[in-house]
MITOR-307431 format. One record per residue (C-alpha): residue in one letter; x, z, y. Coordinates in steps of 0.2 Angstrom, whole numbers, plus 5000, padded with zeros to 4 digits. Example, Ala and Ser with C-alpha at 12.3 -4.5 7.8 and 13.67 -1.06 7.14 Angstrom:
# MITOR-307431
a506250394978 s506850364995 
***
This chain:
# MITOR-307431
x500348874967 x499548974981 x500449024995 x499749184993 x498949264977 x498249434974 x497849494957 x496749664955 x497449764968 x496849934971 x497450074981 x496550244979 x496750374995 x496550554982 x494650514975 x494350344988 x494750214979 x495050114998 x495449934987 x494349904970 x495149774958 x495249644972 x496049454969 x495949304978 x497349184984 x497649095000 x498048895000 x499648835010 x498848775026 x497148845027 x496348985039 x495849135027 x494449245034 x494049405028 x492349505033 x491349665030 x490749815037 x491649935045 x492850055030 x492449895019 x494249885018 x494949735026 x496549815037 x496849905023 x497249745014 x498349685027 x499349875026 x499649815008 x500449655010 x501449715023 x502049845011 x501350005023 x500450045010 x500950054989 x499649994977 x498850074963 x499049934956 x498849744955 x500049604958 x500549514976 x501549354976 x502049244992 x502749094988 x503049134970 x504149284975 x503549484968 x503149544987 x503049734979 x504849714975 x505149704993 x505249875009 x504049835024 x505549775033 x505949635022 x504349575022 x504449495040 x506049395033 x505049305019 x503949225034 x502549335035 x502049405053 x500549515057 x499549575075 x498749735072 x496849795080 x497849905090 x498849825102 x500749865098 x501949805111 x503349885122 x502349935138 x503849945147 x504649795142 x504049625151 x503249485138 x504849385137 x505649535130 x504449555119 x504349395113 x505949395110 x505949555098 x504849435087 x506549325085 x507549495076 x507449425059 x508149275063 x509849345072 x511449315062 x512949375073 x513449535067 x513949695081 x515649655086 x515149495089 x513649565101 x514649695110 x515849545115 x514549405118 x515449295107 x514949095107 x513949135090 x512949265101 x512549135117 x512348995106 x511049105096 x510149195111 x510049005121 x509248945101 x507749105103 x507349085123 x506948905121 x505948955102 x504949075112 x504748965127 x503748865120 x502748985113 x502649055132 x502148885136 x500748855120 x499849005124 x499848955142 x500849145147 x501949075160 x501249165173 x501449325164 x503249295157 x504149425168 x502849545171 x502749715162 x501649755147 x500649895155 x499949795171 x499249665161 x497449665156 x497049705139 x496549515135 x498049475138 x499149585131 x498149525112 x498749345117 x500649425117 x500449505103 x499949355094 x501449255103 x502549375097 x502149365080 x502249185082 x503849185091 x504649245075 x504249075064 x503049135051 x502249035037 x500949165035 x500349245051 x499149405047 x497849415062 x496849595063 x495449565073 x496149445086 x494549445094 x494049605097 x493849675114 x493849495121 x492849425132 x491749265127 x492749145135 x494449245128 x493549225112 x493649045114 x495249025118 x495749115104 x494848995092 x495748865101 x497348935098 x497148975079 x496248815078 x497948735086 x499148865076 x498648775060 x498648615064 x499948595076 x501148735069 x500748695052 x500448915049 x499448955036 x498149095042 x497649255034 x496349355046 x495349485047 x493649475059 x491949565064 x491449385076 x490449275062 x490549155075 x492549145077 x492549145058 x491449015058 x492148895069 x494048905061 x494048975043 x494148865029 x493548975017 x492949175018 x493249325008 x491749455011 x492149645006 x491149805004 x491849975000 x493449894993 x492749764983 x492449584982 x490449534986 x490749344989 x491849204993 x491549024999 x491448935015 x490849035029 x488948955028 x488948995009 x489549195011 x488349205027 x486949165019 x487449265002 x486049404999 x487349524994 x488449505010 x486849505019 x486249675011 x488149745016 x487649685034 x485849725037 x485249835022 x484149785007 x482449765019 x483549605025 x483649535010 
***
């Protein structure tokens, strides 16, 4: 069974019909890369398994469980975290405090115990500093750990955003467009780190990406869309050279 299955979703916006009878499923394990042109569709993918958005209809399953039967805020607590192609952190707040918002859904201590800093509270908040210290430490943020969100170049405030999501212990981890607005070498080190997510966090991958040359180097298999719809899948080298994903790309004088 795969971790994540998509039978004939659509989603229809009034007469745009956004998602058009789309499957595919995503293996335990694997990095998942899913291309197209710009409006081809691809967030809006990620909006519906985050439950942002209510299908049309179609099925979604994680891990054998009905994802549809379950609110947006219940779907971080199944194991799937996302980034977004907007940055969305607490400016104000420095990284370690954001980091440790990513640990909310693994809290257990109920309010009374908070407002009196019971043993159950410091024995929990001592388990999520070290959890997200060593995320701090994997994505090399240690200089950055008490610094404010707004002073910190956009490069990397998209590495926090990926740590936070991190820091809450997915098994799926959503990435929108981790690359963009990154420069060559911040590239890089992103494909590093999803490179090192998979294999040394044991994460399975599900992302979303206009650099061919990032999904290239880390994706195991690639799911290419255009105007909601499915135009190929295969290993990157197979939907690259596809004349219909070409054709998406370049136009039909390409093919």
């Amino acid at each position: 069974m795969s971790l994540l299955e998509i039978k004939n979703a659509t989603l229809k916006f009034g007469g745009v019909v956004a998602v058009n009878d789309l499957s595919f499923s995503v293996e335990e394990g694997e990095v998942y890369a899913i291309v197209g042109p710009n409006g081809a569709g691809k967030s809006t993918v990620f909006n519906l398994i985050s439950r942002f958005y209510e299908p049309y209809a179609g099925e979604f399953t994680f891990d054998g469980q009905n994802l549809l039967d379950r609110a947006p805020d219940e779907v971080a607590d199944l194991g799937i975290a996302r980034t977004f192609q907007n940055i969305e952190l607490f400016d104000h707040a420095t990284v370690l405090q954001n980091l440790l918002v990513g640990r909310h859904r693994h809290r257990k201590s109920t309010l009374i115990e908070e407002l009196f800093f019971a043993p159950r509270v410091r024995a929990e908040e001592h388990r999520h500093r070290e959890a997200v210290e060593e995320v701090i430490d994997f994505l090399d943020l240690q200089p950055y750990r008490n610094k404010m969100i707004a002073g910190l170049p956009y490069g990397v405030r998209k590495v926090v955003e990926l740590g936070r999501a991190l820091a809450s212990g997915p098994r799926l981890l959503l990435l929108d467009e981790p690359a963009s607005g990154l420069s060559v070498e911040e590239t890089q080190d992103m494909r590093w780190w999803i490179d090192d997510i998979r294999k040394q966090m044991g994460i399975t991958v599900l992302m979303v990406e206009h650099d061919m040359g990032l999904v290239s180097g880390v994706s195991d298999r690639v799911l290419a869309l255009a105007d909601g719809a499915k135009l190929a899948e295969g290993t990157p080298a197979e939907v690259q050279s596809n004349p219909a994903v070409i054709e998406a790309y370049l136009g039909a004088g390409a093919v």
